[in-house]
N, C-alpha and C positions, 0 to 999 in steps of 0.2 A: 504494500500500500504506500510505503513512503520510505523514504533514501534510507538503506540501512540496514532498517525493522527487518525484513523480512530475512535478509542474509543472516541476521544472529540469530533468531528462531531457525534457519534451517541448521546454521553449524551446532544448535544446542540440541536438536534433533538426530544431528546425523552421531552427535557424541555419545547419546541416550541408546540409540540404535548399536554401536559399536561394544556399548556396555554390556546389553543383553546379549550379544552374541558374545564374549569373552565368557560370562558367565555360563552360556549354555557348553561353554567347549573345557568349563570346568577350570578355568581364571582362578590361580592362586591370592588375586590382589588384595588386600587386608580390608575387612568390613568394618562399616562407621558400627558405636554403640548405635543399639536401638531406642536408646532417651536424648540424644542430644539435644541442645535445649534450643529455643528463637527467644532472646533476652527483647527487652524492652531497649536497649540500647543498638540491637540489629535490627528490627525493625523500625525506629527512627533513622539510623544508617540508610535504611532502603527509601524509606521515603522522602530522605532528604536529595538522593542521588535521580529518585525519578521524576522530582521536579524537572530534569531536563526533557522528561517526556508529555510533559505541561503547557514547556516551552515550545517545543517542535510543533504539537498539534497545532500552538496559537500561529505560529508563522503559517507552517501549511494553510488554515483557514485564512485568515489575514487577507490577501491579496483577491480573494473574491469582492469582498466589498471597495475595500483600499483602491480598488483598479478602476471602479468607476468614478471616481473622485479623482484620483490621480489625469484617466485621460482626458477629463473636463478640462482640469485647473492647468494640466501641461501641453493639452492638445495633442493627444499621442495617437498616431496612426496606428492600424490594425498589428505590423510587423511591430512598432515599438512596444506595443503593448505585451506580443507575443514574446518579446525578449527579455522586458522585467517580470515576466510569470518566468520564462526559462532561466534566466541569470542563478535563482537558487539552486537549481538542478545541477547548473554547470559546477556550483561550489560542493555541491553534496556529490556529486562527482568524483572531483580530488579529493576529499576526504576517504572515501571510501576505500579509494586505490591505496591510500598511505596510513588511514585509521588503525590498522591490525599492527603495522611496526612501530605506529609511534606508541600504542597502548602497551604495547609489550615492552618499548625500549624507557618508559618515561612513567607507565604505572599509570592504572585505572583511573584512579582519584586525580591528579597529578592533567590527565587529559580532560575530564569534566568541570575542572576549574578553568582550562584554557579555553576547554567550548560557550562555559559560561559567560567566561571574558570578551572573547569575540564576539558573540551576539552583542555586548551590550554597546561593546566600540561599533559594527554594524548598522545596529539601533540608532545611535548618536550620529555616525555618520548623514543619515538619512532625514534627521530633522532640521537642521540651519537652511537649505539648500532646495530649491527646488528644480531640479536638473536633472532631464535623463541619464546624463552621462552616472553622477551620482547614485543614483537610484539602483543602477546596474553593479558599480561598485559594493553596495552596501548590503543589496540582496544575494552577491556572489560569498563576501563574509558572515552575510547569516548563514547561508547554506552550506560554507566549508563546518560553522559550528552547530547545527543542529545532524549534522549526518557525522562527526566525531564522536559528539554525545552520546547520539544511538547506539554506536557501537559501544563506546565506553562505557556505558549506564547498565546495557543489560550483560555486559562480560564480572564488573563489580558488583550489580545486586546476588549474581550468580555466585559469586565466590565466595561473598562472605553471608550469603544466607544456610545454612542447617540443609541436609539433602532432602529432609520429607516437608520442609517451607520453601525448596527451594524455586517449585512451580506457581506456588501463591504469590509471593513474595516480586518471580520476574515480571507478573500479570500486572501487579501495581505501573509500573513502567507505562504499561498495555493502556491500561484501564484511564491514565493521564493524558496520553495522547489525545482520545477521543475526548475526553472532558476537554481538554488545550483548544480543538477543534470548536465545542461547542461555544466555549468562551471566546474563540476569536468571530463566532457569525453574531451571538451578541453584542461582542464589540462594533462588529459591521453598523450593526441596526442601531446604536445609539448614538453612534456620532455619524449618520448616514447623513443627517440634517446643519452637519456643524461645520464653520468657513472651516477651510484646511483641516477635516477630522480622520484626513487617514494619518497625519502627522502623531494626534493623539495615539491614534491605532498603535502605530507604530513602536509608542513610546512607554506604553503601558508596559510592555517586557521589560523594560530597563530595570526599574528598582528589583523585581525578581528573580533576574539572570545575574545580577551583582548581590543579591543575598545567600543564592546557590552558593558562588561562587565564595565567600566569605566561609560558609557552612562546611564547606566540604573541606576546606582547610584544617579543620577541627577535629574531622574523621578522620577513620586509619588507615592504612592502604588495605588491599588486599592481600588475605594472607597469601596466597597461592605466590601473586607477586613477590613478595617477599621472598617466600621460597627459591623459587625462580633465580633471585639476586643471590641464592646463598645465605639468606639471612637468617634461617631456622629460628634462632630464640625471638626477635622480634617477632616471628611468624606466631609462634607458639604465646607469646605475651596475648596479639592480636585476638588470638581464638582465643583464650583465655576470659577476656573482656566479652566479645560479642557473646561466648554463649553460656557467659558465668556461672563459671565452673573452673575449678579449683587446678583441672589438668586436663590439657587438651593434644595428649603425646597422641593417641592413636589417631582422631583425624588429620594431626599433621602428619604422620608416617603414612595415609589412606592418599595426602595430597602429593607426596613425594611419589609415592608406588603410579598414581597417574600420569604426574609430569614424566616419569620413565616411561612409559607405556607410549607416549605420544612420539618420542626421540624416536620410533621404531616406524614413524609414517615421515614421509616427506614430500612434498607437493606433488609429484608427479603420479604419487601413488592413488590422486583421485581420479585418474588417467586410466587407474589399471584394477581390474577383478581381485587384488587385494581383499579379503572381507568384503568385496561385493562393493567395494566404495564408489565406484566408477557407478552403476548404477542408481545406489543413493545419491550422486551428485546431481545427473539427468532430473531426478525426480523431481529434487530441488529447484534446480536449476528454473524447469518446465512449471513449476509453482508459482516462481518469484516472475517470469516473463509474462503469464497469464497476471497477476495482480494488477499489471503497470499494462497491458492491452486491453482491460475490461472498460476502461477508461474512468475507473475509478479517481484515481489522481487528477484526471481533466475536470468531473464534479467539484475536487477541493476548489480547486485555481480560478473554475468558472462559473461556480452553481451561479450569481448574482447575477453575471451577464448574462447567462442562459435563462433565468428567470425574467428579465427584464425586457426578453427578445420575444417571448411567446405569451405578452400580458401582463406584467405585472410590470406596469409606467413606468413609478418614480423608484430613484434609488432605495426610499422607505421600504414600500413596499416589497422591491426583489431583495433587501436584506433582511426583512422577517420573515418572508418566506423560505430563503437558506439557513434560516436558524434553526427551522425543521430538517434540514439535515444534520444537523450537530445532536439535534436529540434524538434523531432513529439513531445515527449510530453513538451514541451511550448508551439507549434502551436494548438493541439488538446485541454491542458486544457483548454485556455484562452475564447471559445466559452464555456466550459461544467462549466465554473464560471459566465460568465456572463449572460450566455440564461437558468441556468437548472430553474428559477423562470417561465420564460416564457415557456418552453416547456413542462417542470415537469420531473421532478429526475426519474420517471417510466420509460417513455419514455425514456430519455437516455441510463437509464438500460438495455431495454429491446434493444435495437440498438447497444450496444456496446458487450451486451454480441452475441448477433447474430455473427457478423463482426469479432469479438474474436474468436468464434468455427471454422465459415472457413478458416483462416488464420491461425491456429493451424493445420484446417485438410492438408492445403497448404503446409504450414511448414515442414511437418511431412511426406508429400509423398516424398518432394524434398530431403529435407536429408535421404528418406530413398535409395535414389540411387545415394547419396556423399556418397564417400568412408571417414566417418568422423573419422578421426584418434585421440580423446580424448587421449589414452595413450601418446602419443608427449608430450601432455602438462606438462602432472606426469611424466614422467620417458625418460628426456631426456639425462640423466647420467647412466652409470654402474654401479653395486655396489659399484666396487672399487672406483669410483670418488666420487661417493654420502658420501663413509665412510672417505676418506681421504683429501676431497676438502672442509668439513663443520666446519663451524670455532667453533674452541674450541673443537675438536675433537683428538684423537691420532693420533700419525705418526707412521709411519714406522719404525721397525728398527730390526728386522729380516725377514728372509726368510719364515718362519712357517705362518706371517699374509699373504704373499703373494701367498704359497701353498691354505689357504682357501680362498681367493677372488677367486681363479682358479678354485676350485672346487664348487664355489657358481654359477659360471659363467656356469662352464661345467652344473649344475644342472638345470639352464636358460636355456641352450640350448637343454635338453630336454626335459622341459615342452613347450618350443616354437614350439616342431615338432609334437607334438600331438593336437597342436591348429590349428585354421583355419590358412588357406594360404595366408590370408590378415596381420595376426600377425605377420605369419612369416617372412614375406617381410619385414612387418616395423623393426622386431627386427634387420633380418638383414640388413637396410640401417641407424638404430643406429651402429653398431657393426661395418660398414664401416665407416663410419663418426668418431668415436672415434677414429679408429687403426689410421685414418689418423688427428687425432687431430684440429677435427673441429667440432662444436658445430654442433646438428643436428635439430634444432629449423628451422622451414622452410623448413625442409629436406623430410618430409615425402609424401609431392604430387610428386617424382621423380617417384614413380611408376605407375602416372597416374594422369594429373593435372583432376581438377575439370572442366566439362564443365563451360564455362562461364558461359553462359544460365541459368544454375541452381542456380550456385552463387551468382548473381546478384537475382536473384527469392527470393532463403532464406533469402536475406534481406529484400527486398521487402515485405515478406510477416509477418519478424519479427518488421518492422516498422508499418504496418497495424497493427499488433495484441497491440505493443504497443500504438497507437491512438487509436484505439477502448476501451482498458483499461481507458484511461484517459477519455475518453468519457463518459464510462457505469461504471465505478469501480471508477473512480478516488475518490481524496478526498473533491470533493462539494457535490458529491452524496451519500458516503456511512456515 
């Protein structure tokens, strides 16, 4: 579902998987007691650490509302727009590629303080300024820190949680994301009304990602890490503390006997019929490519403009209506965390992709008899306003730049007459709207509102498709 997530659920999966099969082939490895404890001081540990999962959901959602305020106030073309939704990606990206050696080389905690960091420098970046250039900047450093995080958050909640919390415990992570989400489409709807309120948007993470970040200073590392560095006694202190108790030798000797075990795989071996790893990688693999093709992620980035396209006017309205997607998926994950052990991850699977296909195929009939006007969203300005109204741009000051706006316009007008009859309408109820100097945002159902009936349907059935994801796709299962 999003930059990260889903790669450490499979590696926790495929680790899980490698375990039962050691043991079936009758694995000497030394076993944890059966009372270890989850102190009160490891479970604050964890849910101080998944605050970054808080954080991610709030960005993820974020830019659905943020985008339509943004291409107002900066006048952003369809491509520019498409670039600051992608710019996070590009950063969660790099992270990913170099997440796994920096965690390993610099320590869990160690990384989650630096991801905290850079969000909030990110954050900061992006409010003085009102500039694409910037904007692309600041959302490439959010996304190198929320896709560090991810990986760092759920490698630490794992390490230093007890093995029989150690499923509850990574869920929390889980469970924040989608809260993060739902709290960024509230944010959309409150400040949808307010001059410059994606700036607030933006800004609301700051004090949080800088208290993370303070927080986790305080915690321990990982013992595994520890280990790892040769540090045994520190390690053994660590466990000590988290799962207080007096003597914590055998699960650090259970943590040594694993770090050996691991020396015995080396990358190429997920290449090869090894313990079958080569096929558990595919499976993987084939999970995490289906998450990001369902077009799940395209929902996060665009519920507000897609809502805005097919009926719902004003920015108000398409942001309280994507606020319904923040709460299907809190309602829908919180059964697909705690029942997928009892029901089993297949079944899920298999249920939600079902429910996914006809709510797509639902989707897709209804829109296709909305008159859905996308270009509104890209090209609610002229040329002339787009070149003259963009800050830090030239002005005016002869007649000559004013002859070619005329002649770029005349040149609009007739590639608009050789289009469908539907373009041409919209072009011309832009063209009335400007001469009379009024934004034409909302303007384009004048030529025919949306039946209700169907309105109300495409969300309806965009709310289904997203429960059904969280159900079958989400991140307990894949």
């Amino acid at each position: 579902m999003v930059p990260g997530q889903s790669t450490e659920d499979q590696q926790s999966q495929t680790m899980r998987a490698g375990e039962d099969e050691e043991s079936r082939r009758g694995s000497s490895r030394p076993q944890l007691p059966a009372a270890t404890g989850c102190g009160t001081f490891t479970f604050l540990s964890s849910a101080i650490a998944a605050v970054s999962g808080l954080l991610m959901g709030y960005e993820l959602g974020l830019i659905s509302g943020a985008l339509l305020q943004m291409s107002s106030v900066l006048t952003l073309s369809c491509k520019e727009q498409e670039v600051i939704v992608s710019s996070l990606l590009f950063g969660a990206l790099f992270a990913s590629l170099t997440g796994g050696f920096l965690i390993d080389r610099f320590g869990r905690r160690l990384a989650i303080i630096i991801a905290s960091s850079l969000l909030v420098v990110g954050s900061l970046i992006l409010l003085p300024y009102e500039s694409y250039e910037i904007l692309i900047v600041g959302r490439i450093a959010i996304g190198i820190s929320i896709s560090l995080s991810s990986i760092a958050t759920c490698v630490y909640i794992a390490e230093i949680a007890p093995q029989h919390r150690r499923g509850l415990l990574v869920s929390l992570n889980e469970l924040m994301i989608v809260i993060g989400i739902l709290f960024a489409y509230i944010s959309n709807y409150a400040f949808a009304s307010v001059s410059h309120g994606w700036k607030y948007m933006f800004g609301l993470v700051i004090p949080l990602g800088a208290l993370q970040a303070i927080a986790m200073y305080f915690l321990p590392p990982s013992p595994r890490f520890l280990v790892m560095k040769n540090n045994d006694e520190e390690a053994r202190k660590v466990l000590e503390r988290l799962r207080e108790a007096s003597d914590a030798t055998k699960e650090l000797t259970v943590i040594k006997s694993s770090l050996k075990d691991e020396h015995q795989y080396s990358f190429l071996d997920l290449f090869r019929s090894k313990n079958n790893m080569r096929a558990r990688m595919l499976v993987g693999l084939t999970l995490v490519f289906f998450v990001q093709t369902t077009g799940q992620p395209n929902i996060l980035f665009y519920a507000s403009t897609v809502l805005k396209s097919v009926g719902f006017q004003t920015d108000e309205a398409a942001s309280l209506a994507s606020t319904g997607v923040g709460v299907v998926k809190v309602v829908s994950t919180v059964p697909a965390t705690f029942f997928v052990d009892q029901v089993g991850s297949k079944t899920f699977l298999c249920i939600g992709s079902s429910v996914m296909a006809v709510s797509l195929v639902t989707m897709g009939l209804v829109n296709h008899n909305i008159h859905v006007n996308f270009t509104k969203v890209c090209r609610s300005q002229s040329p002339e306003d787009f070149f003259l109204q963009r800050p830090g741009n030239f002005t005016v000051t002869n007649g000559s730049l004013k002859d070619l706006f005329a002649s770029m316009a005349s040149t609009e007008r007739l590639s608009f007459d050789v289009q469908s009859p539907d373009v041409a309408r919209t072009g011309e109820l832009n063209g009335t709207a400007l001469a009379g100097g009024k934004s034409t945002t909302g303007s384009h159902m004048e030529s025919g509102e949306v039946p209700v009936v169907l309105k109300w349907l495409s969300l309806a059935s965009l709310l289904v498709y997203v429960a059904a994801f969280s159900i079958g796709l989400g991140p307990r299962n894949t």
